[in-house]
Structures are given as structure tokens and as C-alpha cells.
C-alpha positions in Angstrom: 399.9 141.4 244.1 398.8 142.1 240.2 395.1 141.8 241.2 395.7 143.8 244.2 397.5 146.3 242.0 394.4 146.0 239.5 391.6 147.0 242.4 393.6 149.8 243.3 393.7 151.2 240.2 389.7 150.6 239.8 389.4 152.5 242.5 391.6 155.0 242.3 389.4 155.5 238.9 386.1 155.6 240.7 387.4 158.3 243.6 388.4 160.3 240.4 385.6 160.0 238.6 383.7 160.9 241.1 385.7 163.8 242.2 385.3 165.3 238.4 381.7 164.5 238.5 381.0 166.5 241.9 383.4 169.4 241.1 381.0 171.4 239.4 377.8 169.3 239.9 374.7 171.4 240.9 371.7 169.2 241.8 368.0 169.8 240.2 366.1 171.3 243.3 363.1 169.0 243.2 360.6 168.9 245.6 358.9 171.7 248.2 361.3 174.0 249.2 361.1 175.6 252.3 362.1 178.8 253.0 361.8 182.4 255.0 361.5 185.6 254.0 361.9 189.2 255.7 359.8 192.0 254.0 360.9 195.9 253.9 360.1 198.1 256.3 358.7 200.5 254.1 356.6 198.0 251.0 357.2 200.1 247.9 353.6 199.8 246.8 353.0 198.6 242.9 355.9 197.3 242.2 357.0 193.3 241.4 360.7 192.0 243.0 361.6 188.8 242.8 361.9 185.6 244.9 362.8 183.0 242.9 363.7 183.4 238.9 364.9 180.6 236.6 366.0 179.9 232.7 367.6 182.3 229.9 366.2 185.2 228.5 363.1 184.2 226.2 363.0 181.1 228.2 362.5 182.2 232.1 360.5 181.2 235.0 359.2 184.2 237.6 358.3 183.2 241.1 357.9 186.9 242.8 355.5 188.9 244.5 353.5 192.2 243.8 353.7 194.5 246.7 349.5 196.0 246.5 349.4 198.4 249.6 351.0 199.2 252.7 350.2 195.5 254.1 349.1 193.3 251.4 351.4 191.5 248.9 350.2 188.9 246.0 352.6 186.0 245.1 352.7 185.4 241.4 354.1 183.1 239.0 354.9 183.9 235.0 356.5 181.9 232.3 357.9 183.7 229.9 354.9 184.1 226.4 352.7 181.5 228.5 352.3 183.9 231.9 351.1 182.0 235.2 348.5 182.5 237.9 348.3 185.2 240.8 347.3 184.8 244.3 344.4 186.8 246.1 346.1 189.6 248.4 347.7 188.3 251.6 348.1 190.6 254.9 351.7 190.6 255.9 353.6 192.6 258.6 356.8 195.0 256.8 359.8 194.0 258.4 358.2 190.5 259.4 359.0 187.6 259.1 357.5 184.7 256.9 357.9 180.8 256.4 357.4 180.2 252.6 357.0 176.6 251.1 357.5 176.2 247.5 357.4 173.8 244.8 358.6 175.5 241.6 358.7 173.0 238.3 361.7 174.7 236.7 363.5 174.0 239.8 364.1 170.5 239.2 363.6 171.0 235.2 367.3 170.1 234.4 367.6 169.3 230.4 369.4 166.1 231.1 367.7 165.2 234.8 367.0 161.7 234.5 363.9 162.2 237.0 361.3 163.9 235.2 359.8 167.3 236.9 356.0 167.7 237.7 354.2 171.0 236.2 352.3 171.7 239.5 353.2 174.8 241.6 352.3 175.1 244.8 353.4 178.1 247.3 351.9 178.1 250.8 352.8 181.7 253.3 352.9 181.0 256.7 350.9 177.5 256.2 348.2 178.8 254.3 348.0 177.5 250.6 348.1 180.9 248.6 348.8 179.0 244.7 348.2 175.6 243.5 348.3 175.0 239.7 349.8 173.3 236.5 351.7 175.9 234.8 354.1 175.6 231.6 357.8 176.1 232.8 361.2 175.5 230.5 364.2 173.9 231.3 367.5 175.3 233.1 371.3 174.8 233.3 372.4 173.7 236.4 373.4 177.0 238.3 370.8 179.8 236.6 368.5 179.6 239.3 368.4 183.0 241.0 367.1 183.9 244.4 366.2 187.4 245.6 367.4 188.3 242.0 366.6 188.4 238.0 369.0 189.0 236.1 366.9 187.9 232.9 365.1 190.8 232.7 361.0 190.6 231.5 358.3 192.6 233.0 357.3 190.4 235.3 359.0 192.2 237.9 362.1 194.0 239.0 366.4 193.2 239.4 366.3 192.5 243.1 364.1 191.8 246.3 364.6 194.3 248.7 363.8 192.6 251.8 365.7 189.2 252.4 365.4 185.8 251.4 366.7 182.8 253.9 367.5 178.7 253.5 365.4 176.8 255.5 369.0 176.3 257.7 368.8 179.8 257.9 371.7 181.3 255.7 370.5 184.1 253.4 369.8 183.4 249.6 371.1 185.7 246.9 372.4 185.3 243.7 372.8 181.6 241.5 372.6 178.3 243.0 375.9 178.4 244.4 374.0 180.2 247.4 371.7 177.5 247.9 374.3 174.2 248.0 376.8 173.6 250.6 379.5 170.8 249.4 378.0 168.6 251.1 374.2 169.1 250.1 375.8 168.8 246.6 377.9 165.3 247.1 374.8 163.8 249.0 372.1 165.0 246.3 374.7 163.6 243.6 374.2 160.2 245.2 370.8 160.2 244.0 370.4 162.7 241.6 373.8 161.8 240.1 372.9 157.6 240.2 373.3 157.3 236.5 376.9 159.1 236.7 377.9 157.0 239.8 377.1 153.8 238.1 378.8 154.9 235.0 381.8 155.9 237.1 381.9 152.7 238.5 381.4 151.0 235.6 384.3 152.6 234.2 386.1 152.1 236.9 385.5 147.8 236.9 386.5 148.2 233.5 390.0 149.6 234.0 391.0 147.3 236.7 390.2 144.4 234.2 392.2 146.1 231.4 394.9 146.7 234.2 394.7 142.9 235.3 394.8 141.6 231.5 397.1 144.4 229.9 399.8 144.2 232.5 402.2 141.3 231.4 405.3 139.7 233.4 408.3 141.3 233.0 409.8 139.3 230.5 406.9 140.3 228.2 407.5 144.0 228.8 409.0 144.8 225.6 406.3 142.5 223.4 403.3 144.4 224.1 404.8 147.9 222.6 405.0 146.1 219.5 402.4 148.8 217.6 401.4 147.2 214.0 402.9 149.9 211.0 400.5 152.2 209.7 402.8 152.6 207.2 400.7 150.6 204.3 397.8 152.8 205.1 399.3 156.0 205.1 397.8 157.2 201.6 394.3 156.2 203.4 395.0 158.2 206.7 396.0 161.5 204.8 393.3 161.2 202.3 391.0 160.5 205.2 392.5 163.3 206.8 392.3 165.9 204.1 388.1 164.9 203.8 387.7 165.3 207.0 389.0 168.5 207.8 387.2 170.3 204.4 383.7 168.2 205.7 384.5 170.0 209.2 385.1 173.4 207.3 382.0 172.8 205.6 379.9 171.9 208.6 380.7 175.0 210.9 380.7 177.1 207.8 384.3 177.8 208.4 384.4 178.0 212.0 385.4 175.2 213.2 383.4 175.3 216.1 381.9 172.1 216.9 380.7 172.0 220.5 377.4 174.5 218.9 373.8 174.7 220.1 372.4 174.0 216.5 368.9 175.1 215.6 367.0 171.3 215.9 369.8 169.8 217.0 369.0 168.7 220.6 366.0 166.0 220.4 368.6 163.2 220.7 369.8 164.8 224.1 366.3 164.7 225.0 365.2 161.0 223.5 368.1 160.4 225.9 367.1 162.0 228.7 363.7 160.1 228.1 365.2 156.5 228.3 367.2 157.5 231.2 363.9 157.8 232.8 362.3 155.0 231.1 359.6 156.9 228.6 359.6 157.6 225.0 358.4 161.0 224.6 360.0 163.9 225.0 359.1 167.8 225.2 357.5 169.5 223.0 359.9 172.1 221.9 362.8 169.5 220.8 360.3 168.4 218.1 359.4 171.5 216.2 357.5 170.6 213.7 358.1 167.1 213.5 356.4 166.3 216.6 353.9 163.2 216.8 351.1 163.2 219.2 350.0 160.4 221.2 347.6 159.8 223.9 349.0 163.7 224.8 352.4 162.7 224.8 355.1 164.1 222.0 356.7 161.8 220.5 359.7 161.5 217.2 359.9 158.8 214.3 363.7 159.5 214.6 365.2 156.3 215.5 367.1 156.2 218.9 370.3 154.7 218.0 371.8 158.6 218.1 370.2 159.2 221.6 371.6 155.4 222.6 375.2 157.1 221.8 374.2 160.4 223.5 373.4 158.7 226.8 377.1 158.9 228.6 377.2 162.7 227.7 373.6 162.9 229.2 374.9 161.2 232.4 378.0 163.1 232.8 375.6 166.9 231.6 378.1 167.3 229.2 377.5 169.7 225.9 373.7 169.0 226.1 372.5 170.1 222.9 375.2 171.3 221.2 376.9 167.6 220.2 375.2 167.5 216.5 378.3 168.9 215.0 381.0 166.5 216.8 378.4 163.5 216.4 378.5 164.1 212.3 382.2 164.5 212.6 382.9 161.1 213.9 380.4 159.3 212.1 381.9 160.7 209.0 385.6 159.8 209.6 384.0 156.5 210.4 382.4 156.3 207.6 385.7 156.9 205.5 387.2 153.8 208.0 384.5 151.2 207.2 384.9 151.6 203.4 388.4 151.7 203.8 388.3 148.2 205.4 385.7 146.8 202.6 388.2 147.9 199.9 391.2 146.2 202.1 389.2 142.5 201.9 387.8 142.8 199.0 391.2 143.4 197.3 392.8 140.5 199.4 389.6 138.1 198.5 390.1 139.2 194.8 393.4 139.6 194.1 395.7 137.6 196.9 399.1 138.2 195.5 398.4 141.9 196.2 396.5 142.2 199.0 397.5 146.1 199.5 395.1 148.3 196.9 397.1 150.6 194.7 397.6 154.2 196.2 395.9 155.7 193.3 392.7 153.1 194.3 392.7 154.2 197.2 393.0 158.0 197.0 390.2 157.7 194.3 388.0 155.9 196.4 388.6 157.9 199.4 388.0 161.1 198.0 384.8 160.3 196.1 383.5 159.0 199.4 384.4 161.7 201.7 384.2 164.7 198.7 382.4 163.3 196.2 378.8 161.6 197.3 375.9 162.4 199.7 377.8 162.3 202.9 380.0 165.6 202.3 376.4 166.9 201.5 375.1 165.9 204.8 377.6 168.6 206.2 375.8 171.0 204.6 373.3 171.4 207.8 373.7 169.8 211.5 370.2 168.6 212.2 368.8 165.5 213.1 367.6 164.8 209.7 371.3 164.6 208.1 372.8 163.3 211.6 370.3 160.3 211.2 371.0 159.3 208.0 375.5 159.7 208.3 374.7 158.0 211.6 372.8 155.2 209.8 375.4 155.0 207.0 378.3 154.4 209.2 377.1 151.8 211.0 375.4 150.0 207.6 378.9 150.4 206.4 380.6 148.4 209.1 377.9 145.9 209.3 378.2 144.9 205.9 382.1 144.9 206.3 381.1 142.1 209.3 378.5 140.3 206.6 381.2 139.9 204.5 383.3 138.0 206.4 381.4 136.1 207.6 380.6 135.0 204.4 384.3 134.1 203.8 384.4 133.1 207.8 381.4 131.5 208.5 383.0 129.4 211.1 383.5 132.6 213.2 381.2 135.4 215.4 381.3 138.1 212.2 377.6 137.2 212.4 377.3 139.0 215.4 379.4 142.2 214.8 376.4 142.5 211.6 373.4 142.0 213.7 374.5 144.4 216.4 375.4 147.1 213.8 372.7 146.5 211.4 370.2 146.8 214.0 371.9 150.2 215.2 371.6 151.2 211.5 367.6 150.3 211.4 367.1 152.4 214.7 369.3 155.7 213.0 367.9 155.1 209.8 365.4 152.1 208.6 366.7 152.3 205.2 370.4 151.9 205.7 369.9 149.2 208.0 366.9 147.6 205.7 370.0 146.9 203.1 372.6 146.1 206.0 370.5 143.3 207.3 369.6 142.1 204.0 372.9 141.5 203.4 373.4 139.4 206.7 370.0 137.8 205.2 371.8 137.0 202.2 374.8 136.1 203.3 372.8 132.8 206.1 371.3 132.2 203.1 374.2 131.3 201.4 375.7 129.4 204.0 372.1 127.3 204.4 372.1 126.9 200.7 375.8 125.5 200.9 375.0 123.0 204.2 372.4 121.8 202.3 374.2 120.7 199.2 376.9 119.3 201.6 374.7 117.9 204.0 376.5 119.4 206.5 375.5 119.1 210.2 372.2 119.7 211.7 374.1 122.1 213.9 375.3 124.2 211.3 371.9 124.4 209.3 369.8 125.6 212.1 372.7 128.0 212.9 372.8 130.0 209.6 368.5 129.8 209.8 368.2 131.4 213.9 371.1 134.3 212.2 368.5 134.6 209.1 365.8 134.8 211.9 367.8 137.3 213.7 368.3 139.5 210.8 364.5 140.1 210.3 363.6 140.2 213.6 366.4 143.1 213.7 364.7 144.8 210.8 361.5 144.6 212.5 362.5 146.0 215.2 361.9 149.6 214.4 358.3 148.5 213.7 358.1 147.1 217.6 359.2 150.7 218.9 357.0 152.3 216.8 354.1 150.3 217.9 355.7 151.0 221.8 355.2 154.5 221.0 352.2 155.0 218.6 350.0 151.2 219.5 350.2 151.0 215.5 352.9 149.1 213.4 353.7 152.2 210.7 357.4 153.5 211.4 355.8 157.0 209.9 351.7 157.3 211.2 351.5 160.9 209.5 348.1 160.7 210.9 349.8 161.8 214.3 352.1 164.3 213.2 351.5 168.4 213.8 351.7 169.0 210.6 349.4 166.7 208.2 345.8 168.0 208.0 342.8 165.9 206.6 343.3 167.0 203.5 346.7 166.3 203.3 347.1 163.1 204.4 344.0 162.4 202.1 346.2 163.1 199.1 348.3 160.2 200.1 345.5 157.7 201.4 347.3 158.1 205.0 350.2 155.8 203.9 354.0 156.7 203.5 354.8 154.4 200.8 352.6 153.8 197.1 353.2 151.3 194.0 352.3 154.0 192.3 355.3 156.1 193.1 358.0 153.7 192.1 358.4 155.3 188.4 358.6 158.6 189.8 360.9 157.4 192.3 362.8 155.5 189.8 363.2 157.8 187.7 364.4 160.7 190.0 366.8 158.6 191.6 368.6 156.5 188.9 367.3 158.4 185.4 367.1 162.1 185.8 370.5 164.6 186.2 368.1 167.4 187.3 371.1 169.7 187.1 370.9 173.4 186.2 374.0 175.1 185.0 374.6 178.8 185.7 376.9 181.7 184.9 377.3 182.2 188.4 379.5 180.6 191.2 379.4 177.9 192.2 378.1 177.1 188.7 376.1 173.9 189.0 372.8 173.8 191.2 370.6 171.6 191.8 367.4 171.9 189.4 363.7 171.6 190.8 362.3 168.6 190.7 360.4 166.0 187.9 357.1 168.2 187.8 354.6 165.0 189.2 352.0 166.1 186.5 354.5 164.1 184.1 353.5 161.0 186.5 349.7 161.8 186.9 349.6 158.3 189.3 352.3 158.8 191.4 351.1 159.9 195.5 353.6 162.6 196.3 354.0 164.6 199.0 357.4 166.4 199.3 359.1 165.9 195.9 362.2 167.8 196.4 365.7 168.6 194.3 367.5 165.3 193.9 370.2 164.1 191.8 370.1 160.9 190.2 372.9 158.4 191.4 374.7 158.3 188.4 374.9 161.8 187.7 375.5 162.8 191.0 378.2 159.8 192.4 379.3 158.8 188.9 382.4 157.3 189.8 381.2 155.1 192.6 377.5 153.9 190.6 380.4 153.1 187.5 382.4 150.8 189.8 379.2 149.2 191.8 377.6 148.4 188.3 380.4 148.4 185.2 382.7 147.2 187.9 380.6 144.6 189.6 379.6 143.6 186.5 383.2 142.7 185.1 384.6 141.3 188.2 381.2 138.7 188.5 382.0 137.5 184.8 386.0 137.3 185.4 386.6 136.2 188.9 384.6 133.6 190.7 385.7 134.5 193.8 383.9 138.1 193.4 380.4 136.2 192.6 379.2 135.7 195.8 379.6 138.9 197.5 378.6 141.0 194.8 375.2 138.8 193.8 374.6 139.2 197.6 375.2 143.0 197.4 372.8 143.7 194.2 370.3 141.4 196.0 369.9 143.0 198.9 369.9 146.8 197.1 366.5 145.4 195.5 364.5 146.1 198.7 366.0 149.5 199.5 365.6 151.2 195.6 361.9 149.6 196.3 361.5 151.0 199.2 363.0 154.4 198.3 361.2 154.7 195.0 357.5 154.2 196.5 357.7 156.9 199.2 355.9 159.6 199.3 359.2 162.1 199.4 362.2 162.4 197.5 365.2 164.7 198.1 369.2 165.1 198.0 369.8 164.0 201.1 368.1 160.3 200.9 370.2 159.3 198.0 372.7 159.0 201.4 370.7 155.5 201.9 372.5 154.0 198.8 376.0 155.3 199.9 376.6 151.7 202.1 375.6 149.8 198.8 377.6 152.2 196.7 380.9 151.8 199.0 380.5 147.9 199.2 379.6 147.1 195.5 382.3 149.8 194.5 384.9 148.5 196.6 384.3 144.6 194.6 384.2 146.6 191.3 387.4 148.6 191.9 389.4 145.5 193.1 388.6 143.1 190.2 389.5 144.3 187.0 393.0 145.0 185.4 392.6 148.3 184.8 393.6 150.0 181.5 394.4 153.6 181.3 391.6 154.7 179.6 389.5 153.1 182.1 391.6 154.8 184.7 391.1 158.5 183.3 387.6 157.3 183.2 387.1 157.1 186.6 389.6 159.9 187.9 387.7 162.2 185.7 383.9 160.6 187.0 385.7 161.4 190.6 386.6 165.2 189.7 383.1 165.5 188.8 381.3 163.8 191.5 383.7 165.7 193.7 383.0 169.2 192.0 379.3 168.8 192.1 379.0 167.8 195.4 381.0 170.5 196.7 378.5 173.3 194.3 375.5 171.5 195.8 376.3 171.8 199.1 377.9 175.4 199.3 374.1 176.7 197.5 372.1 174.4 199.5 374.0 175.8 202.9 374.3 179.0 201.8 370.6 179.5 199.9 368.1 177.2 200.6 368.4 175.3 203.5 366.5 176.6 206.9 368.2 177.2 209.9 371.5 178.9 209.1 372.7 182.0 210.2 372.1 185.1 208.0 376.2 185.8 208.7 376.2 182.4 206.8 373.8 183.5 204.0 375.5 186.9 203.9 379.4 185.3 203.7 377.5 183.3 200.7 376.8 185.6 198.9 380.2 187.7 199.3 381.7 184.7 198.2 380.0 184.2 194.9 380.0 188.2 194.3 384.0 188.1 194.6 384.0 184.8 192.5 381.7 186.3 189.8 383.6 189.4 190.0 387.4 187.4 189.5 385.8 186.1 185.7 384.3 189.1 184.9 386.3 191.3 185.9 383.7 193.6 187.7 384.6 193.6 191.6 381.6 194.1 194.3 381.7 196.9 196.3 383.7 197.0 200.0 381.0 196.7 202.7 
């Protein structure tokens, strides 16, 4: 009877799954389409009325004809700024009628289609072949397809068709795609079209009837399994957590809280999704920009595709395609806040086990120089795919070094696996993040092998701890395999390929992303120089351009940006991964192991960091899992005095101060993208604040 019970529930699952997924589901319309249409009576000579028009405004697709006398028309197609081909004039009867077969691209050019749409157009009259060509063509949402209408406006040609336009079934065609599906052309095209959403469904549906059948206990158990652990103990974590994330959600939407938004560069993941739905690695042109690789004539990103790997069950489902950037950064964020959280929970249990529960002045310290005071409140400064890479890449570095770590206390058990599997999500969001995550799971087999060695422990366990070592750097060369899937070369970055590096700029680098020669200048603007300038003006601390490179005549730069140096920038956290590390390695043995392990593997990232070709605010996120890990070993180990506890309050007001001051100006000033009613509210807000000191209020709008 229970696994009766649990099939029925799977299935009542799928039938509503399904039923949500057809509801509103509008097929792409791929293939020829054929069709009939009635001319006027009287042809109103000169003019253009449409037959078929797709898209948005600035981004349609005009199938339509040109009336030229009283019996001749021309069929002609135009894509909005890239136009389209015209047919020679065709006799036709007014008032008769005409078969029409056509194959329009942006008919079955669906953003999140998982079959990819061919650029050929072909239109045949009356089974003569009257266009046949490649033609550029955007995308579509699912129901602005118009027949015998354009309610996008153009030139191309005018609001309606004045004659009629008729299925091939024969029921007349005017208005969206609701004209064009019955319910039942729409349930059987979703069993193809829809595959990836049916499988998901299903899926989903296998997976609730197991729950069901493992979750539902006897009767006598009933009362066992509503036993919900306290959160009471970590209720100074979940309101400090709480507070971040609401101001890092003010800060994203610049107030709005809007975070379903169609962000400017914000939808490549949607389409690197799309891609691997369909099997390929490229992806349009226009969800590059600038940053678009070229390849055997194929666009392709350097972005990693662990972000489009988490877009893909909103891709199936066509929900929110292209406007998830916000909500993405969001979660990894508060995720981000949870993973530290749970580093400073074991390492104050592994260091101090007669009070395993940090203090709640720890812990709102930590918190808030996490979530306030250090490079990921700055990534909300701007949803794009740059930022969204690197949060995405911290989280998951965060939470596999959390699994490193115990397996390094645990290595009997599968932590091991819960590091590879994270780490390598971290290399494919962001290869430095997950560089240092994997080193650590490097570190850590190490460790173990060095140990079975001087025990002469099993053969068993040796070769274990040496195929996870393996493991690790396969994982970490991973995102050299992909890059060589999509460019045939090895390089993570060939700037060879990319738009916008011309000979002479690549030859001021030698071609390569990463110099010797750079490491002092990389060095130095990451750990040595504030590069603050202080201002009369709100918000009263900027960032200050960057170390001129004439003062490192060797170094290969190409995009030295503003960047503060770690310890000026995250005081309080490099004070408790360095000071803090330092004490807690000399006073308790316990802390030696993890925290040699955690310094180790930072050697490869600063490296790494320090010899690129580019420097800016935002990479100094990449140091943020070491920070967090190291900080959490340094925070739990020493008995802390009350100087040294005013110390690092005060290091956490500042961190927390400057980080808010950087982001509002780089938001509201200097970074591309944002609205001008962003850059205007900006500046209103510093007129008002200036005006509050001095006493000198702006003028009312």
C-alpha cells in the first residue's frame, strides 16, 4: 500500500507538472509553413502590409509584401538595421486566392529553444520559389509572432494586411500566436519541443515518489520526524545574515528591489544554456558584446559554465530568460554568508571543544565584515556576468573548502567528494576560486598520504588519498579541457580570438595573459598599496587610480584598474587570516594543520593573480574563500583581550564603511551599464549629503 501510495503521488506530480508546463506553452514554429492568402479586391498600389512580423521593437522580423501595380505584388523580408532580400514582381489575381509556403528563421528562434533555428528563408507562391536566402533574424518570446499584423512599427511596411491570411487547416490568422495553436497543436508540439521539460517533469516526479516512499514513517514514528533541530544557537548568525542580505539586495537593484530584471549583459548564461541543451558551445553573437571569442566562425565566452549549468532548469521550464542575474547574485551571496558561517562553526569546535558555539560578538563581527565589509557587497554594485562569475565562484570555493576541511579531521568519510564536486563548480565559474579550493583538497590528500606513510597504513588507504590528489588536478585542469573543446588550444584566455585585441595590442603583452614580470606590480597593488583618495564630498572615500606602470617599467599590463590592497580594503579579515593564523599555529596544535594547508594553497592563487595582465576591485573577490577560511582559524584560536577586540571591531567598521563608499561611487559614477535614473539618484544623494554638512541645500528639481 505505501509504495502504491508513493507512485501515485509521482504521478500525480508529473500530470501537474505537466499541466503547468502546457498552460501557457507556445511552441517555436520551426519548419515550412504552409499557408493561404486572399488578396484585396482593389491592391492599394505602393504600399507594404504585412504577412508575418516577429520580435520587439529594435529587434523585429518583417515578412510582408509590396503591392507594385494593379496585378503585381513583391514578397520581401527585412530585419530590423540588417534589412533582407526582395522578390522580382509576381502576377497575382485581387481577390484571389494563393497557397504560400514559408520558412521564416525567427519563427522557431525561441531564446531558450533547445533546437537551434536555421538562417535560410525560403517563401514559394503558388509552388513557385519566389525567395531563398540566409538572412540575419533575432530571437522572440513565445507568443510575439504576429500574422496579418505589426504592431512593432518600422518602415518596412504598414499596421495590418488588408486582405486575409488562412492556416493551412483553413481558420483565418490574425493577431499573436494564440491564432495559430489549437490546444492540442500546443500539447503535441510540447512533446517534442517541450522534451527537456517533460523529462525534467518526470524526473521530478521519480524523485517525489522516492522522498514519499522514504519520508513517510509508520505510525508510531509520526511524532519523531517533526522533531526540527533549534535554530536557536544560530540566531545571531540568521539575523546578521539577514540584515547583509537585504542592504546587498538594496544595493543591487539600486533600491528597487526588483530582482526578476533584464540587466544590460546579463543573459549569456541563459544562452551558454540554451547551447548545452543543444549540445554546442557557442552561442549568439549579441549575448557576448564585446567579450566575444571567435572560432572557426562560431562566438564563443571564456566565462566558465558552472552559472549556465545552474541556469539550465529555468531554460527548460522558459522561465525569466535573461533577467535571473539579480536573483542568481542574491542566492549565491546568502550562500556565501552560510558557508563561512559553517567554517567558523568547526573551526571553533576543532579549536576550542569545551565551547563549541562562537561568541555572538564573533560571530556578528565576522558576519558583517563578510556580507558588508569585503569584495562580495562590492560585487552588488553591478549584475553582470563579470561579478555573477566571480560571487558564483566564491560560494562554491567557500563550501568546498568547508568539505576539505573535514575531511581532513574525517578522512574516513566521503567529505572528499562534496570538495571535488564543488571545487570543480568553482574552476568552471571562476578558475581562480576554484585554483585555491582544489589546492586545498590537494593539500589536505597530501596530508593524509604523508600520515599513511609514516603509519604504514594500508595500501588501500595510500592509493586512496593519491587517485583524490589525482582528482583534484584533473578538476583544476578541467577548464583548460573546455577551453581547448572550444578554442583547439589549451589557454583558458586566447586574447588572440577575442573582438577586441588588435595586433598591436596583444603585441604589448606577447599574446599571453599571465607575465613573471607582472608579479611586483601585482603584488604590490594587491597586498602593499591603499590606493585610496579621500574627499570632501559624500561618500568621502574613493577609490584612487591605479600604481602608474611607468613605476614598474617591466611589468606587461594591459587593464590596470582601481584596486584596493587586501589589507586596507578587508582589514579585519587579512588581520585574523594572518595575525590570527599566526597566533593560533604557535598556541594550538590542533589549528596547525588546517591553517599550513590554507597559507599553502593561497601561494598559487596570489601567483597567479599577481602575474596577469589586469588588476581591478573586483578580483580581490578571488581571495575572499581564503580570507573567510584562514579568518575563521584566526578568530577561533586566541583568547582575546579587549584591546585586541576594539582592534578588530574598529578594522570591521572600517572595512564595512569603505566598502559601502566604494561601491555607492563605483555604481553610481563609474561603472557602465547603469541607468542614468541611477547616475541621476547618485548624484541627488551626495548633493543632499554635502548640503546636510555644509549647510548649503541643492535646489528642488
Amino acid at each position: 500500500m505505501k509504495r502504491l501510495s508513493s507512485w501515485c503521488v509521482g504521478l500525480a506530480t508529473l500530470l501537474l507538472l505537466s499541466a503547468v508546463c502546457c498552460w501557457e506553452y507556445y511552441p517555436p514554429i520551426a519548419g515550412p509553413q504552409r499557408l493561404s492568402l486572399t488578396l484585396p479586391i482593389v491592391l492599394p498600389i505602393g504600399t507594404g502590409e504585412p504577412l508575418i512580423v516577429t520580435g520587439a521593437p529594435a529587434a523585429a522580423d518583417y515578412f510582408f509584401l509590396r503591392y507594385v501595380d494593379d496585378h503585381s505584388v513583391v514578397f520581401a523580408y527585412d530585419s530590423w538595421v540588417h534589412g533582407g532580400p526582395t522578390s522580382a514582381p509576381i502576377r497575382v489575381v485581387p481577390g484571389g486566392r494563393h497557397t504560400l509556403e514559408v520558412q521564416l528563421p525567427s519563427l522557431a528562434a525561441l531564446p531558450y529553444s533547445v533546437d537551434q533555428p536555421s538562417d535560410q528563408l525560403r517563401v514559394s507562391v503558388d509552388g513557385i520559389v519566389v525567395l531563398d536566402a540566409r538572412v540575419a533574424f533575432h530571437s522572440r518570446r513565445p507568443l510575439r509572432a504576429y500574422f496579418a499584423r505589426n504592431p512593432l512599427g518600422g518602415t518596412s511596411c504598414g499596421p495590418e494586411f488588408h486582405g486575409k491570411l488562412f492556416h493551412s487547416d483553413g481558420r483565418p490568422l490574425m493577431g499573436d500566436a494564440r491564432s495559430y495553436f489549437t490546444l492540442g497543436a500546443r500539447f503535441r508540439a510540447w512533446l517534442w519541443f517541450g522534451r527537456w521539460q517533460l523529462l525534467a517533469s518526470s524526473l521530478l516526479a521519480v524523485a517525489a515518489a522516492w522522498l514519499f516512499h522514504r519520508l513517510s514513517p509508520a505510525p508510531s514514528l509520526r511524532p519523531s520526524i517533526l522533531r526540527i533541530p533549534s535554530l536557536r544557537p544560530h540566531r545571531t548568525f540568521l539575523l546578521t545574515a539577514t540584515l547583509c542580505c537585504v542592504a546587498f539586495a538594496a544595493m543591487l537593484t539600486s533600491g528597487s528591489f526588483r530582482l526578476i530584471y533584464p540587466e544590460v549583459f546579463g543573459n549569456f548564461y541563459d544562452f551558454q544554456a540554451v547551447s548545452l541543451l543543444q549540445g554546442r558551445l557557442d552561442v549568439p553573437e549579441g549575448s557576448l558584446q564585446g567579450e566575444a571569442f571567435i572560432y572557426d566562425g562560431k562566438v564563443y565566452g571564456y566565462f566558465g559554465i558552472t552559472p549556465a549549468l545552474l541556469r539550465l532548469p529555468f531554460v527548460i521550464f522558459g522561465l525569466a530568460f535573461g533577467e535571473l542575474s539579480r536573483v542568481a547574485m542574491l542566492l549565491f551571496f546568502a550562500a556565501t554568508l552560510v558557508g563561512a558561517y559553517l567554517v567558523q562553526l568547526d573551526a571553533t569546535r576543532l579549536l576550542r571543544p569545551k565551547h563549541p558555539q562562537p561568541p555572538r560578538w564573533q560571530t556578528i563581527l565576522c558576519t558583517l565584515h563578510l556580507g558588508l565589509g569585503s569584495t562580495v557587497f562590492f560585487l552588488g554594485s553591478r549584475a553582470y556576468i563579470y561579478h555573477e562569475a566571480i560571487l558564483c565562484g566564491v560560494m562554491f570555493a567557500v563550501f568546498s573548502c568547508w568539505c576539505s576541511l573535514r575531511h581532513l579531521s574525517q578522512p574516513a568519510g566521503r567529505w572528499w567528494l562534496g570538495a571535488l564536486v564543488l571545487g570543480l563548480l568553482s574552476v568552471h565559474a571562476r578558475p581562480p576560486t576554484g585554483l585555491f579550493a582544489l589546492t586545498v583538497l590537494g593539500c589536505v590528500v597530501a596530508t593524509h598520504l604523508l600520515r599513511s606513510i609514516q603509519k604504514k597504513a594500508t595500501t588501500t588507504e595510500t592509493f586512496r588519498s593519491f587517485a583524490i590528489g589525482v582528482a583534484a588536478v584533473l578538476g583544476v585542469l578541467s577548464f583548460n579541457a573546455l577551453s581547448y573543446a572550444k578554442f583547439r588550444t589549451f589557454e583558458g584566455c586566447p586574447l588572440r580570438l577575442n573582438v577586441q585585441y588588435s595586433p598591436t595590442r596583444l603585441a604589448k603583452i606577447d599574446s599571453k595573459q599571465f607575465h613573471a614580470a607582472n608579479l611586483p606590480y601585482g603584488l604590490t597593488a594587491y597586498l602593499l598599496r591603499p590606493t585610496f583618495d579621500f574627499s570632501a564630498r559624500f561618500p568621502w572615500v574613493y577609490l584612487a587610480p591605479p600604481i602608474p606602470p611607468i613605476e614598474f617599467p617591466a611589468a606587461k599590463l594591459d587593464l590596470p584598474d582601481r584596486t584596493a590592497a587586501l589589507p586596507f580594503g578587508m582589514p579585519g579579515l587579512f588581520l585574523l587570516a594572518s595575525v590570527g593564523c599566526a597566533i593560533a599555529y604557535r598556541n594550538n596544535p590542533a589549528a596547525r594543520a588546517p591553517v599550513l594547508i590554507l597559507w599553502i594553497a593561497a601561494v598559487p592563487l596570489t601567483l597567479a593573480m599577481s602575474a596577469a595582465i589586469a588588476t581591478a576591485e573586483r578580483y580581490t573577490g578571488d581571495w575572499v574563500p581564503f580570507l573567510v577560511c584562514a579568518g575563521a582559524f584566526g578568530l577561533a584560536a586566541p583568547s582575546w583581550k579587549p584591546l585586541a577586540t576594539a582592534t578588530l571591531a574598529m578594522a570591521t567598521l572600517w572595512a564595512c564603511l569603505v566598502t559601502f563608499a566604494m561601491t555607492l561611487h563605483f555604481q553610481g559614477a563609474m561603472v557602465w551599464g547603469v541607468s542614468d535614473h541611477v547616475k541621476q539618484n547618485y548624484q541627488q544623494l551626495r548633493d543632499h549629503v554635502d548640503g546636510f554638512f555644509t549647510g548649503h541645500r541643492p535646489p528642488s528639481p
